[in-house]
Jmol script that loads the backbone (N, CA, C; Angstrom):
load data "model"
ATOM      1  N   UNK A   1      57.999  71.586  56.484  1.00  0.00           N
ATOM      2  CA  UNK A   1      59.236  70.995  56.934  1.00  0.00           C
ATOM      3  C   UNK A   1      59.626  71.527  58.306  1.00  0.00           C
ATOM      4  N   UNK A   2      59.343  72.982  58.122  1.00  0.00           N
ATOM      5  CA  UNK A   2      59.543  73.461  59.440  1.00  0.00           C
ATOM      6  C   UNK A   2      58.701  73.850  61.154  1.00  0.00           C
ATOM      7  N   UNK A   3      57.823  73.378  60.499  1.00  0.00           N
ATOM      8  CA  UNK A   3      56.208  73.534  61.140  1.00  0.00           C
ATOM      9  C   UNK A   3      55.594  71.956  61.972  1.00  0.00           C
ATOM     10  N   UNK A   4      54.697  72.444  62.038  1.00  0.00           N
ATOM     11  CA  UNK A   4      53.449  71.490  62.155  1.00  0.00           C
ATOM     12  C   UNK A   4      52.048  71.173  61.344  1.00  0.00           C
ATOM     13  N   UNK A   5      52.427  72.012  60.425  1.00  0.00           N
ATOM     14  CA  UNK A   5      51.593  72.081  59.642  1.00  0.00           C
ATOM     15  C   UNK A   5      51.285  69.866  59.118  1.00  0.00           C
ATOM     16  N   UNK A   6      50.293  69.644  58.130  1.00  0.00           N
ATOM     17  CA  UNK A   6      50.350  68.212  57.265  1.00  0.00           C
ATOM     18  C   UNK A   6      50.860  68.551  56.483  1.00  0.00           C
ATOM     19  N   UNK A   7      51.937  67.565  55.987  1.00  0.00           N
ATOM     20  CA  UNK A   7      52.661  67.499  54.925  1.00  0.00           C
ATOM     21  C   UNK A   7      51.902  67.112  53.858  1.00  0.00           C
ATOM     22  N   UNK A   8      51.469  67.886  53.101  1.00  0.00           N
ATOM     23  CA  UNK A   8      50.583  67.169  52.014  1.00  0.00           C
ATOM     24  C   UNK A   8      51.333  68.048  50.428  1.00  0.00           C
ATOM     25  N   UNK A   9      52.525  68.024  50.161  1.00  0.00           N
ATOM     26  CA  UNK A   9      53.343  68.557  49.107  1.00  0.00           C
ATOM     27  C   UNK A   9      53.119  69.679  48.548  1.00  0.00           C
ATOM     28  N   UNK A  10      52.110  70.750  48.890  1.00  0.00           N
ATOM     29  CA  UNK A  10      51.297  71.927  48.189  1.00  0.00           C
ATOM     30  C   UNK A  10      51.873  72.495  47.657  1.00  0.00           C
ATOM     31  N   UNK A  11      53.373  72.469  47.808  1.00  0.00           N
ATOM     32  CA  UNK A  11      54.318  73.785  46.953  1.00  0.00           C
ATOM     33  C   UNK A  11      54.502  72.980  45.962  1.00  0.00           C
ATOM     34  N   UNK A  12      55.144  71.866  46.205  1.00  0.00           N
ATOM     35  CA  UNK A  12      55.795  71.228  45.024  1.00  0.00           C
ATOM     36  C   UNK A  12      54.527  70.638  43.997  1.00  0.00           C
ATOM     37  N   UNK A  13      53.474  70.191  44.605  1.00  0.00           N
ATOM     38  CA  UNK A  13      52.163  69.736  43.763  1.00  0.00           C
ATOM     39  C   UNK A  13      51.828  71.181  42.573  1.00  0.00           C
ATOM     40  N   UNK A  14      52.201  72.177  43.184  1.00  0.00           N
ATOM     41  CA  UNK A  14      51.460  73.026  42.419  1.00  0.00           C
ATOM     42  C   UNK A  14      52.166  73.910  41.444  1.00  0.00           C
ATOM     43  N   UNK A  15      53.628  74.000  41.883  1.00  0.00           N
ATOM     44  CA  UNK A  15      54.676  74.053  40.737  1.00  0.00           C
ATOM     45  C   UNK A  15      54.482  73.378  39.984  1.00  0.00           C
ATOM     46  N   UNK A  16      54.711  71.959  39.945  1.00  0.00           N
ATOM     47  CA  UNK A  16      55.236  70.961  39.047  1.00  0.00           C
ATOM     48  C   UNK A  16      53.269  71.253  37.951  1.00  0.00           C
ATOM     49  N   UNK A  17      51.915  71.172  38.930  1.00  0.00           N
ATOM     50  CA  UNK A  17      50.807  71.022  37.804  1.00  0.00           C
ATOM     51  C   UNK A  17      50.775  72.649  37.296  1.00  0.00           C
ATOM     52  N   UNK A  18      51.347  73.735  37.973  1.00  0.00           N
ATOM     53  CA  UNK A  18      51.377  74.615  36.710  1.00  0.00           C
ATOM     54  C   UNK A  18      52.165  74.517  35.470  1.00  0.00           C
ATOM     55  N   UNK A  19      53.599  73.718  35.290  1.00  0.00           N
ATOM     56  CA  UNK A  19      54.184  73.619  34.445  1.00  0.00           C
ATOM     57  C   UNK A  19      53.754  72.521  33.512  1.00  0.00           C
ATOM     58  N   UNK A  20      53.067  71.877  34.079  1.00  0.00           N
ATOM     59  CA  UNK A  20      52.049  71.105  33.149  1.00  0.00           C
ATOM     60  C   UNK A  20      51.041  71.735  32.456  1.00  0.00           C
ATOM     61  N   UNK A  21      50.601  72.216  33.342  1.00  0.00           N
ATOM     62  CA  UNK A  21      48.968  73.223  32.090  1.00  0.00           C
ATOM     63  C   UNK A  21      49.495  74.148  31.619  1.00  0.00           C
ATOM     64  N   UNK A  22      51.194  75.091  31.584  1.00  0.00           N
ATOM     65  CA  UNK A  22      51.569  75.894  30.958  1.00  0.00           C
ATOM     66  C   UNK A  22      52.161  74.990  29.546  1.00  0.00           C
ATOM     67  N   UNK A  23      52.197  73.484  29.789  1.00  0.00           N
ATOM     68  CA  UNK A  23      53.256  72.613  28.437  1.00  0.00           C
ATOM     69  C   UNK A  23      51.338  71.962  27.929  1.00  0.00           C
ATOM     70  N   UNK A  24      50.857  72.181  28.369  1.00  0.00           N
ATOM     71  CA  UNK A  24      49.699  71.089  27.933  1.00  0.00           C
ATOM     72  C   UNK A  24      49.860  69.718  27.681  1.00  0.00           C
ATOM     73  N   UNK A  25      50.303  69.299  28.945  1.00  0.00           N
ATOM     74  CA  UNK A  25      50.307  68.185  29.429  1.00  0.00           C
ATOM     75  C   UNK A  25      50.288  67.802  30.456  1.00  0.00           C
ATOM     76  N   UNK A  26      49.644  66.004  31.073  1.00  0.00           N
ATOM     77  CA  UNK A  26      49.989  66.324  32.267  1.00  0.00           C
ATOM     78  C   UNK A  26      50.825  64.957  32.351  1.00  0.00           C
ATOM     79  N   UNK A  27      50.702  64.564  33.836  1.00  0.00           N
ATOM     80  CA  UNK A  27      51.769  64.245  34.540  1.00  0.00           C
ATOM     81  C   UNK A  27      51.587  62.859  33.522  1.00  0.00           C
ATOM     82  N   UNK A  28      50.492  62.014  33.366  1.00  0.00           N
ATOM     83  CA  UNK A  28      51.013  60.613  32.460  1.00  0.00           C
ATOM     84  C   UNK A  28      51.730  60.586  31.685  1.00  0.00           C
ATOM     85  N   UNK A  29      51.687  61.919  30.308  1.00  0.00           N
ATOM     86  CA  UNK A  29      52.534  62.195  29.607  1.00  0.00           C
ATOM     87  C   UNK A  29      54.341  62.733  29.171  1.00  0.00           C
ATOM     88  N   UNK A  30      54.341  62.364  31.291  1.00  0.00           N
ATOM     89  CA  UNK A  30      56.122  62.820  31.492  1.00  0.00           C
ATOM     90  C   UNK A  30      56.478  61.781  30.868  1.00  0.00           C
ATOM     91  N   UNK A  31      57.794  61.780  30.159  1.00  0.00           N
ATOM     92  CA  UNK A  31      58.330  60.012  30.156  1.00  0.00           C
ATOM     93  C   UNK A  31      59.097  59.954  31.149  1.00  0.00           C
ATOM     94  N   UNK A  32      60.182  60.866  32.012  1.00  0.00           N
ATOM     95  CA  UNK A  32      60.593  61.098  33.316  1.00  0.00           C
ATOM     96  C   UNK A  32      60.815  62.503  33.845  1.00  0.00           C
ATOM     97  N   UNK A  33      61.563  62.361  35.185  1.00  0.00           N
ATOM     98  CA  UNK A  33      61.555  63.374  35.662  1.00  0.00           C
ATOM     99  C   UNK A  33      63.482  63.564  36.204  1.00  0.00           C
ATOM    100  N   UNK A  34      63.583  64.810  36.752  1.00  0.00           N
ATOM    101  CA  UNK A  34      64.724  65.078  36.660  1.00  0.00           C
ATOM    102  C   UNK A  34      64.392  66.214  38.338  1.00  0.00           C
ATOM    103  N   UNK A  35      65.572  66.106  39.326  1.00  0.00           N
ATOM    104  CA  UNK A  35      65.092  66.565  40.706  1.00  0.00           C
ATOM    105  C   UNK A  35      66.388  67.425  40.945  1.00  0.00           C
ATOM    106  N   UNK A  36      66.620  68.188  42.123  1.00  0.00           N
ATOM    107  CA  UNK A  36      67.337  68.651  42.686  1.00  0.00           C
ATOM    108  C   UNK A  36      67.881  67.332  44.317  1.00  0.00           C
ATOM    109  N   UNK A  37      66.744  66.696  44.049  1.00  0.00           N
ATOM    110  CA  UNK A  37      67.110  66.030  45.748  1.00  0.00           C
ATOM    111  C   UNK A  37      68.202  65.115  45.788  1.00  0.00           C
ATOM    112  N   UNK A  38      68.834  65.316  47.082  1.00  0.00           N
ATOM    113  CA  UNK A  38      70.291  64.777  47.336  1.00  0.00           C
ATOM    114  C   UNK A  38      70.218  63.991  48.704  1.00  0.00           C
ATOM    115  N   UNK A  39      69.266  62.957  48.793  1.00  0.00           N
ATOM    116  CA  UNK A  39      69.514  62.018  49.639  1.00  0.00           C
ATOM    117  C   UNK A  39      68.256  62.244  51.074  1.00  0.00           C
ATOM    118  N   UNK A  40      67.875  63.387  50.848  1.00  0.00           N
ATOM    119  CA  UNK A  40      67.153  63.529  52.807  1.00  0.00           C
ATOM    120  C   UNK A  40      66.058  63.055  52.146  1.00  0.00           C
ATOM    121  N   UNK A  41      64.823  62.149  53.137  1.00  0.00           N
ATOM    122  CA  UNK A  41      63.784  61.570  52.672  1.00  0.00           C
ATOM    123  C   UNK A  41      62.674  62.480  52.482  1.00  0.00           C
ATOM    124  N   UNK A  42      62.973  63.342  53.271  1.00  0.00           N
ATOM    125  CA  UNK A  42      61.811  64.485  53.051  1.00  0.00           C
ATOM    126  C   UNK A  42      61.618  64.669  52.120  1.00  0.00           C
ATOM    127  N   UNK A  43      62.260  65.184  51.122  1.00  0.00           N
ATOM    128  CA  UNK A  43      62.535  65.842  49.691  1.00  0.00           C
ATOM    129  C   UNK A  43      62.015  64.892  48.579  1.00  0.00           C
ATOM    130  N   UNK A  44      62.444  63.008  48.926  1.00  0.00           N
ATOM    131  CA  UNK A  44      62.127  62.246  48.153  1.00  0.00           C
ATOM    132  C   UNK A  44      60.363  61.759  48.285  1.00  0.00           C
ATOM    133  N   UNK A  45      59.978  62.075  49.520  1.00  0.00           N
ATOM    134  CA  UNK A  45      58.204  61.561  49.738  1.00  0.00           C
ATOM    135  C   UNK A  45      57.863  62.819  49.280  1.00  0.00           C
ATOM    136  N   UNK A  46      58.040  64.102  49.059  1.00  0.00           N
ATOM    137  CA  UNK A  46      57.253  65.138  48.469  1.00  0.00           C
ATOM    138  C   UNK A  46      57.286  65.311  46.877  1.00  0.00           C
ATOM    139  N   UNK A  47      58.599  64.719  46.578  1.00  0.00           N
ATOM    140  CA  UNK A  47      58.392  64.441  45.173  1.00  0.00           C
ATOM    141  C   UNK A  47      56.920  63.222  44.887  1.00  0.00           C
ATOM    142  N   UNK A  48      57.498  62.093  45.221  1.00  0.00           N
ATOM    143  CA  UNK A  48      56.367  61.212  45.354  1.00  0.00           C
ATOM    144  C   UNK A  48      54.882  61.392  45.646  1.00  0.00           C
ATOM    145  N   UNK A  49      54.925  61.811  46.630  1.00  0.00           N
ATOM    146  CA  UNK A  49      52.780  62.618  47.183  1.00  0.00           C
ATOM    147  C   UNK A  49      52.954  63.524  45.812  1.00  0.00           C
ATOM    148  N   UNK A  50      53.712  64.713  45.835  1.00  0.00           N
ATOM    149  CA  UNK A  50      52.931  65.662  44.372  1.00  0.00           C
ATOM    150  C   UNK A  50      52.810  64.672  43.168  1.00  0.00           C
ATOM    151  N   UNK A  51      53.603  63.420  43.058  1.00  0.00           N
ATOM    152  CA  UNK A  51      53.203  62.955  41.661  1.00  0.00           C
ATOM    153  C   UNK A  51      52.426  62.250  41.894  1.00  0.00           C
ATOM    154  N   UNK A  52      51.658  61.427  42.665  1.00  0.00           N
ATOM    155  CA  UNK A  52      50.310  61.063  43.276  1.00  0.00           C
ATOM    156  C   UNK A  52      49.439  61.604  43.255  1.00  0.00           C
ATOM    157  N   UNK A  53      49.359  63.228  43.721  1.00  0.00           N
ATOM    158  CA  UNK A  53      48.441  63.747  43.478  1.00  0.00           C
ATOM    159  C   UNK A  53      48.028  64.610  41.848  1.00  0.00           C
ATOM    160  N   UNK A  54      48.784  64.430  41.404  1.00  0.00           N
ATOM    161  CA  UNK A  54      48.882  64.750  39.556  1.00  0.00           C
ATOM    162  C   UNK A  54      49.069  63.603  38.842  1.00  0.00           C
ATOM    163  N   UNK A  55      49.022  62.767  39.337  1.00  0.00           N
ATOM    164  CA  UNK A  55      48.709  61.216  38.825  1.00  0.00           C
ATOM    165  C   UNK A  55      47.404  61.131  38.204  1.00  0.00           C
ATOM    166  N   UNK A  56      46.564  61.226  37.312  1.00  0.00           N
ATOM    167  CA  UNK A  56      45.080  60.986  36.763  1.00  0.00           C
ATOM    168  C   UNK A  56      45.166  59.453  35.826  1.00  0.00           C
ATOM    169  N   UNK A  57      46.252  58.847  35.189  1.00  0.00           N
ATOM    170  CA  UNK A  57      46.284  58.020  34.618  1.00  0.00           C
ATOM    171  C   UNK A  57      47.260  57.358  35.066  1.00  0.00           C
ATOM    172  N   UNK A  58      47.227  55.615  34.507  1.00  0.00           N
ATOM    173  CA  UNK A  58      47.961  54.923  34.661  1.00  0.00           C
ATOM    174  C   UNK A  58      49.625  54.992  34.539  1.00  0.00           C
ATOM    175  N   UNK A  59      50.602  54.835  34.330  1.00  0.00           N
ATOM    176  CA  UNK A  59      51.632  54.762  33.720  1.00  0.00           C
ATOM    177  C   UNK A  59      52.979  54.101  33.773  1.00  0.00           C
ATOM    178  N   UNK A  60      53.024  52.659  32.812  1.00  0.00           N
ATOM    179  CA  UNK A  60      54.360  51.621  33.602  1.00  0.00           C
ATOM    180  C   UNK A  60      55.359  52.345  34.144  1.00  0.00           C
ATOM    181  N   UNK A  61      55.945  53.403  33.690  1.00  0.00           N
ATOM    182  CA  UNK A  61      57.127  53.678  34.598  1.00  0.00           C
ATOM    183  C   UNK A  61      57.281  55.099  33.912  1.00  0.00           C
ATOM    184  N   UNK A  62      57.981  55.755  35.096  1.00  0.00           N
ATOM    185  CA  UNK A  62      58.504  57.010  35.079  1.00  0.00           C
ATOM    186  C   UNK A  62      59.740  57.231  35.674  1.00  0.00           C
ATOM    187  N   UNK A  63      60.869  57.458  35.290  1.00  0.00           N
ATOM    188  CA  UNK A  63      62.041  57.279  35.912  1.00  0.00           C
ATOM    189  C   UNK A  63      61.885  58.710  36.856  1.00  0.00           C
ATOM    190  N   UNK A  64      62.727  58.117  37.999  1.00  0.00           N
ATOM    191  CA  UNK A  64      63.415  59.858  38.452  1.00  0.00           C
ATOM    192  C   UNK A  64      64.633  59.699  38.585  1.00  0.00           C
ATOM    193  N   UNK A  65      65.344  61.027  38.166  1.00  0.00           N
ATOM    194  CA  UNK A  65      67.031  61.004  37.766  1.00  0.00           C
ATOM    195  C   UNK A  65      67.312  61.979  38.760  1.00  0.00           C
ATOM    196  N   UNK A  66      68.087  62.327  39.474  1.00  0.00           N
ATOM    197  CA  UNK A  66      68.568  63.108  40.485  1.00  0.00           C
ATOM    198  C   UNK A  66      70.189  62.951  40.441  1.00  0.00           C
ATOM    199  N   UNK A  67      70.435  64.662  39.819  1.00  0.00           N
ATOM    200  CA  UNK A  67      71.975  64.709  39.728  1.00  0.00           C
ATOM    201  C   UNK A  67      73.210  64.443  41.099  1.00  0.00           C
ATOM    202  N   UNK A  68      72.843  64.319  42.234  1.00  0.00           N
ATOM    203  CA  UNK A  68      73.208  64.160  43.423  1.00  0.00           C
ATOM    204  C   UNK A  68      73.764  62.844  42.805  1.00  0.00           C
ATOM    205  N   UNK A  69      73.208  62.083  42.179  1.00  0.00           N
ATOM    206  CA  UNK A  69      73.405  60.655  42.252  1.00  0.00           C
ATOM    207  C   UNK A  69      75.290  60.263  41.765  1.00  0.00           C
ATOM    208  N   UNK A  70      75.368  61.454  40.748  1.00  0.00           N
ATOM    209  CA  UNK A  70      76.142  61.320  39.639  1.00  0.00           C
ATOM    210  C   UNK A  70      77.513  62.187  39.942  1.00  0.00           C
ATOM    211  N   UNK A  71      76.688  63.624  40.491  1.00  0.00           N
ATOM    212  CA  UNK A  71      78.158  64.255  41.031  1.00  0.00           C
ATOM    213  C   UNK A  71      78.232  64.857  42.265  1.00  0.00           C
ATOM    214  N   UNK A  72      77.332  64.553  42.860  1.00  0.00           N
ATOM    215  CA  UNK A  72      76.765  64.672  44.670  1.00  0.00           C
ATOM    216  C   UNK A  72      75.933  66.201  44.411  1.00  0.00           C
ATOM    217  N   UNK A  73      75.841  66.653  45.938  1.00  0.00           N
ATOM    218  CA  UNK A  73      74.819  67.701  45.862  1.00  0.00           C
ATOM    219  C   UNK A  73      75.365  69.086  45.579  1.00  0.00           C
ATOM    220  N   UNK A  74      74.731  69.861  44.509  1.00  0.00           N
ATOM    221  CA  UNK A  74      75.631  70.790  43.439  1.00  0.00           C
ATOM    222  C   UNK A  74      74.895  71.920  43.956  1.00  0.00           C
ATOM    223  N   UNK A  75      73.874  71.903  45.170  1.00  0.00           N
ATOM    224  CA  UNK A  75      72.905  73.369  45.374  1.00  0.00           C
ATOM    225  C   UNK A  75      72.252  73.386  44.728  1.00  0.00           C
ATOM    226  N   UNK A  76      72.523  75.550  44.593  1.00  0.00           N
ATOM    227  CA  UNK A  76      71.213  75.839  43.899  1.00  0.00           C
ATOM    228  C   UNK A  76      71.728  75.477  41.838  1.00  0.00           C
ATOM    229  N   UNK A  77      72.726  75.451  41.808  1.00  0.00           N
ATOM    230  CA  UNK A  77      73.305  74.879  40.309  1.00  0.00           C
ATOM    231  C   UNK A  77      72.627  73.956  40.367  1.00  0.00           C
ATOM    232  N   UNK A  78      71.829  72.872  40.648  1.00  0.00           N
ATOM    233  CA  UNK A  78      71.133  71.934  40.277  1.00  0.00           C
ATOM    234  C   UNK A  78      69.655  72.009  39.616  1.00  0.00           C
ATOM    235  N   UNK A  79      69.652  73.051  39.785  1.00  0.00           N
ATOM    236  CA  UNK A  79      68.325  73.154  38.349  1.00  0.00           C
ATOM    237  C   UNK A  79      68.849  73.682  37.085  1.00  0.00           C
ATOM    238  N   UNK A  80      70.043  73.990  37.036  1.00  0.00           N
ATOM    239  CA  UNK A  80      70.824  74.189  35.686  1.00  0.00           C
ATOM    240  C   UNK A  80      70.965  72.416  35.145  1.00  0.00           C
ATOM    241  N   UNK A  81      71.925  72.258  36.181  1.00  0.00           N
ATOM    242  CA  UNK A  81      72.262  70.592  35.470  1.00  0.00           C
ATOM    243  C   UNK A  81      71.009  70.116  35.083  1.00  0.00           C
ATOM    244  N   UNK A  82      69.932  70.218  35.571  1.00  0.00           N
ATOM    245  CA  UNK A  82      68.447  69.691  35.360  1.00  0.00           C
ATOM    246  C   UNK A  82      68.086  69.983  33.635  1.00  0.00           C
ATOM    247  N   UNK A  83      68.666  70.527  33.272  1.00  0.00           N
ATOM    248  CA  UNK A  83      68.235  71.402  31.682  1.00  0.00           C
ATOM    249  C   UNK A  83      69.361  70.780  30.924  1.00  0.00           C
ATOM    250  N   UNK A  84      70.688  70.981  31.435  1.00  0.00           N
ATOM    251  CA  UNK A  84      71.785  70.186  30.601  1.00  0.00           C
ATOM    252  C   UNK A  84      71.406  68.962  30.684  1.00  0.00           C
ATOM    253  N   UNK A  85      71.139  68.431  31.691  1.00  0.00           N
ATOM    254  CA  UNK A  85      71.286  66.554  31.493  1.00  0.00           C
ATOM    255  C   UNK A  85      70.155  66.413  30.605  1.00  0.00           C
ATOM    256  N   UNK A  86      68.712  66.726  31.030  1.00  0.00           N
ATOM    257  CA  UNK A  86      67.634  66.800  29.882  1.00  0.00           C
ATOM    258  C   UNK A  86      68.010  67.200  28.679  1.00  0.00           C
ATOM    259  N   UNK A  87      68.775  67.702  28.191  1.00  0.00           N
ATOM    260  CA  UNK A  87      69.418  68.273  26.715  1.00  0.00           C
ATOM    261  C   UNK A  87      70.057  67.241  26.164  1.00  0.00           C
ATOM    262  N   UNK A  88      71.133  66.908  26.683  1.00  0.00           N
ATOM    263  CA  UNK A  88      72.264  65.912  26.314  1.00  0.00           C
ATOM    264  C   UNK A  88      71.277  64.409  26.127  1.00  0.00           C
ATOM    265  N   UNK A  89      70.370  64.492  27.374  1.00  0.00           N
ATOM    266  CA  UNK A  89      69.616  63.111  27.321  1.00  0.00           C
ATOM    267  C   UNK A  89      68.644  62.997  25.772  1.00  0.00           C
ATOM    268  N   UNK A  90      68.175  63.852  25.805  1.00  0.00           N
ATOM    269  CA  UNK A  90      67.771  63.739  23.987  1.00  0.00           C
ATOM    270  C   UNK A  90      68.021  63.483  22.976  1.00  0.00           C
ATOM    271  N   UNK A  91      69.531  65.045  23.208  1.00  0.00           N
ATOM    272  CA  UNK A  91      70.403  64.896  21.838  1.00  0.00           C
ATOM    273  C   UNK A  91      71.062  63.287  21.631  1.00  0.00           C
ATOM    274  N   UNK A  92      71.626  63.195  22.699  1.00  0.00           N
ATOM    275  CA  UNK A  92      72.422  61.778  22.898  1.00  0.00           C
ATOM    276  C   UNK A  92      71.384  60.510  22.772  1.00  0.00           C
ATOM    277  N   UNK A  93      70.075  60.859  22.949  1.00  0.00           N
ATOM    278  CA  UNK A  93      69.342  59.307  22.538  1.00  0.00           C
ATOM    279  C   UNK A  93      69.565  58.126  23.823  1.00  0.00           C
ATOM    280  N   UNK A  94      69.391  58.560  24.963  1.00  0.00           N
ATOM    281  CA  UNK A  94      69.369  57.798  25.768  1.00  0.00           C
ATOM    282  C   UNK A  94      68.059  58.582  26.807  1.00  0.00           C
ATOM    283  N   UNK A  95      67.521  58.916  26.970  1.00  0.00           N
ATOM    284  CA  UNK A  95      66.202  59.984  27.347  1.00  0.00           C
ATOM    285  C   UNK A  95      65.509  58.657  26.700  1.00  0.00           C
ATOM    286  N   UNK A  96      64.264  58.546  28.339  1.00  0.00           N
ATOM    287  CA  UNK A  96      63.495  56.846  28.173  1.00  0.00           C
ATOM    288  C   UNK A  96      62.044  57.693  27.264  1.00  0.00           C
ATOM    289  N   UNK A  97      61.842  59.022  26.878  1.00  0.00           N
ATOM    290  CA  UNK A  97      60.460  59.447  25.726  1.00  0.00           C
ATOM    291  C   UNK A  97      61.645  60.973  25.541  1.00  0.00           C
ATOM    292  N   UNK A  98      60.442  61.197  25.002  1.00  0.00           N
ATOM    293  CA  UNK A  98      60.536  63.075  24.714  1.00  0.00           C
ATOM    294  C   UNK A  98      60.359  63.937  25.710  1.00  0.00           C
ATOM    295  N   UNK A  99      59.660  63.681  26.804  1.00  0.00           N
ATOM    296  CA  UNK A  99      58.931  64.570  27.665  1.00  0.00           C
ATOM    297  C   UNK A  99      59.654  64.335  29.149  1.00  0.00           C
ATOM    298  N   UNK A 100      60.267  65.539  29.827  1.00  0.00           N
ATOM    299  CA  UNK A 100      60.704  65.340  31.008  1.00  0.00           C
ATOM    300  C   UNK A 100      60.375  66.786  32.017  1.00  0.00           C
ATOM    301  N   UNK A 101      59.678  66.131  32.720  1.00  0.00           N
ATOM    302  CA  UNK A 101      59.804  67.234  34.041  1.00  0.00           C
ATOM    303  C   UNK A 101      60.861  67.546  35.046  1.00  0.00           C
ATOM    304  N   UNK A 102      60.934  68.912  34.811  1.00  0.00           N
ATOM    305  CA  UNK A 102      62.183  69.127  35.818  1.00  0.00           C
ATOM    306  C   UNK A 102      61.808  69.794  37.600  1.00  0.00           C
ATOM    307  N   UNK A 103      61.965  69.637  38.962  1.00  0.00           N
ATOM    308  CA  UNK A 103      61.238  70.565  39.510  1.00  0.00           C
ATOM    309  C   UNK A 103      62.750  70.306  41.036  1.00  0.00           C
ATOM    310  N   UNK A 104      62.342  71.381  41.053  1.00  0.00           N
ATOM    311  CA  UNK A 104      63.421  71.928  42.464  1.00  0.00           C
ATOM    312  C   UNK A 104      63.344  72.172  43.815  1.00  0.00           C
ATOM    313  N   UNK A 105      63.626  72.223  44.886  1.00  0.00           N
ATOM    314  CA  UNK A 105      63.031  72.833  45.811  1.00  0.00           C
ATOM    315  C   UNK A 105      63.854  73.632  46.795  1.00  0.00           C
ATOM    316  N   UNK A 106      63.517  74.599  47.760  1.00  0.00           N
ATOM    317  CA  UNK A 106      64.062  75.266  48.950  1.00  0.00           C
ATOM    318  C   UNK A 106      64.459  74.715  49.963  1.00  0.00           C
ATOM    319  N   UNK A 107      64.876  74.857  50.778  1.00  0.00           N
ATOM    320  CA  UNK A 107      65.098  74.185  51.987  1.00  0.00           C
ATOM    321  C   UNK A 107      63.730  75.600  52.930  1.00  0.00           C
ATOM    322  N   UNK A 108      63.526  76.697  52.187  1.00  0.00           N
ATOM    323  CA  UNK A 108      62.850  78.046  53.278  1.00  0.00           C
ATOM    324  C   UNK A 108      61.899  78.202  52.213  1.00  0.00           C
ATOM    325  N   UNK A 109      61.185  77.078  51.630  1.00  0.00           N
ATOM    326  CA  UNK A 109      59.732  76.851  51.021  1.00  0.00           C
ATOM    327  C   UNK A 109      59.785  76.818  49.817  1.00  0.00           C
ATOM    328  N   UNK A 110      60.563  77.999  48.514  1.00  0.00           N
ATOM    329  CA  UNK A 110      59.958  77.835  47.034  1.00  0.00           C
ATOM    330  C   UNK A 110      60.267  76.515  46.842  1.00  0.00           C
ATOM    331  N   UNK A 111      59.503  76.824  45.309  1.00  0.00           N
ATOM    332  CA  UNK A 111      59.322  75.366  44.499  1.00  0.00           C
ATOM    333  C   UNK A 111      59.392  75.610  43.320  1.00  0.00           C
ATOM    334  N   UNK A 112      59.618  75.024  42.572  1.00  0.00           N
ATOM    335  CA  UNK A 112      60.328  75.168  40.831  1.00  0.00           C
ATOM    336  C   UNK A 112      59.784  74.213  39.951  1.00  0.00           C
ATOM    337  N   UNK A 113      59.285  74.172  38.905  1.00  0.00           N
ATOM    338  CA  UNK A 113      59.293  73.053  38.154  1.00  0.00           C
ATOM    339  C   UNK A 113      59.185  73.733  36.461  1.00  0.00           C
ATOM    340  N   UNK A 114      59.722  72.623  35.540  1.00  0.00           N
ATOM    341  CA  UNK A 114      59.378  73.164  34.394  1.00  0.00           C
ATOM    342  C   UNK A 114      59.070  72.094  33.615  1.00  0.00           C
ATOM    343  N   UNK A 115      58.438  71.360  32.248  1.00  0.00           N
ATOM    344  CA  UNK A 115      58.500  70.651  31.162  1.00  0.00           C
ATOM    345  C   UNK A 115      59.332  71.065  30.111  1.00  0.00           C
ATOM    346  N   UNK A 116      59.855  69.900  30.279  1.00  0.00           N
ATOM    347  CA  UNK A 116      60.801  69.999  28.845  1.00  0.00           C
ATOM    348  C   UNK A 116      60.614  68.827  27.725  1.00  0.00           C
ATOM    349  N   UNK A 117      61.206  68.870  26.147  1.00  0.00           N
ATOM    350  CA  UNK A 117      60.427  68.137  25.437  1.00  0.00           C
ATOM    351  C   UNK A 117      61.604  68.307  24.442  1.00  0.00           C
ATOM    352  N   UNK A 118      61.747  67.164  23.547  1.00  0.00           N
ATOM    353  CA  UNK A 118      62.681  67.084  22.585  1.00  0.00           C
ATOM    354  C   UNK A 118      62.096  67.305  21.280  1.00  0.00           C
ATOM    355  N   UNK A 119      62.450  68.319  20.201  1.00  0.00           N
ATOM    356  CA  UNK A 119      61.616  68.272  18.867  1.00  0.00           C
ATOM    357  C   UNK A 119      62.029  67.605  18.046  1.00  0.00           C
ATOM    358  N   UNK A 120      63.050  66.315  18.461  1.00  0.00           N
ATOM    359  CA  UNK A 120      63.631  65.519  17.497  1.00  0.00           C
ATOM    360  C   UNK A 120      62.725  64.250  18.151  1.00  0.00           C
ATOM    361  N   UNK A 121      62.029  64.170  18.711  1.00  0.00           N
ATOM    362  CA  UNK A 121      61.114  63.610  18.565  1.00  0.00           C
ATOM    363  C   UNK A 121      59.493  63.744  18.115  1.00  0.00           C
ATOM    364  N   UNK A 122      59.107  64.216  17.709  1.00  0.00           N
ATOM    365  CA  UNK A 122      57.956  65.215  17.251  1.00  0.00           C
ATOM    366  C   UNK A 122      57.095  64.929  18.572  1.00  0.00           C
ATOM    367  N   UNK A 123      57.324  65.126  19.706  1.00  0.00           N
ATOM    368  CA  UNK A 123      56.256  65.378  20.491  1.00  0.00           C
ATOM    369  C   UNK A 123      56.145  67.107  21.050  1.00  0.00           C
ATOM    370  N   UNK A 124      57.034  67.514  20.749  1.00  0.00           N
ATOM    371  CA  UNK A 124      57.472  69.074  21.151  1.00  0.00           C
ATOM    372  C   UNK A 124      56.369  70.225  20.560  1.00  0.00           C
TER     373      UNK A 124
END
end "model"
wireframe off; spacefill off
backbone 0.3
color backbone group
């Protein structure tokens, strides 16, 4: 972001596929995803390239939910809401599967991601 480096998503690609081989699953098996990003495009094409490049299978749709949308940009509290809304989205029965990836990012490089999974659906 801050460089010259190619943008080719490496932080966020490799967060988000360790939290996959730590859930044993991968990315076809998200039913969606859940972000920290609040509007700059940067943030939204690096989500996109890392799920491209952890893309191995087909899949009609994968939502992405981004709390910005709902109560604007909340910081670094936005990987909390990322766990509540995934919670509530289960319990409450409006969550589009069982399986949701959550992943975050820095503005000064880290990267975050986790799987989450509902056991009231038996995919957990």
């Amino acid at each position: 972001m801050f460089n010259e480096e190619p943008f080719r998503a490496e932080a966020m690609k490799s967060a988000v596929g360790d939290a996959l081989r730590e859930s044993g699953l991968a990315m076809h098996d998200v039913d969606f995803r859940l972000s920290d990003v609040a509007g700059e495009s940067y943030a939204f094409e690096e989500l996109a390239l890392a799920q491209t490049r952890l893309m191995r299978k087909v899949r009609p749709s994968q939502p992405l939910w981004h709390a910005a949308d709902c109560i604007g940009d909340c910081g670094a509290a936005a990987g909390l809401v990322q766990f509540a809304w995934a919670a509530q989205a289960f319990h409450r029965r409006y969550a589009p599967g069982p399986v949701a990836a959550l992943h975050a990012a820095s503005a000064l490089g880290p990267r975050a991601a986790a799987v989450v999974a509902s056991r009231e659906w038996g995919r957990a």
